[in-house]
N, C-alpha and C positions, 0 to 999 in steps of 0.2 A: 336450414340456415343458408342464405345466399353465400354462397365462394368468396365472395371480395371480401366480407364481412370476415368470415372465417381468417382469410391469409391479413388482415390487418391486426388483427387480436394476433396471430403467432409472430408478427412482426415487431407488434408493442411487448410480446413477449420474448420475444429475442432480444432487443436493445434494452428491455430492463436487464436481463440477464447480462447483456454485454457491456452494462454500465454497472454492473452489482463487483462481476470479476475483474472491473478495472479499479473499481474503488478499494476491493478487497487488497490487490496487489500495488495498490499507492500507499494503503495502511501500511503494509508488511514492509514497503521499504523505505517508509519513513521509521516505522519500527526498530528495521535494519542503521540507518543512519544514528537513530538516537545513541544503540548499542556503542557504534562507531566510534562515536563525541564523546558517549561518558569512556572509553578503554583509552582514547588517546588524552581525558582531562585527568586520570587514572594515572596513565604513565608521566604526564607533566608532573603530578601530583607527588610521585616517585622519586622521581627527577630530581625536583625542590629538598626534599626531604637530603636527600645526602649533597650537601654543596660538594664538589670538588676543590 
């Protein structure tokens, strides 16, 4: 197998990879965020619950 041929396949396999562990880690912190939104609609929710 020619070389060039070779290093573009590890290449297209590198940036798949490098685009998989970036999508992976935008899930997680939008995951992170949802968490966030529902513990502070959570505590508004709280909040309401006993008027002062």
């Amino acid at each position: 197998m020619p070389p060039s041929l070779l290093d573009s396949e590890f290449a297209v396999c590198g940036s798949f990879l490098f685009y998989f562990k970036r999508e992976k880690l935008r899930v997680l912190e939008s995951e992170e965020e949802k968490k966030k939104r529902r513990g502070e609609e959570e505590e508004k929710e709280e909040i309401n619950k006993f008027p002062s």
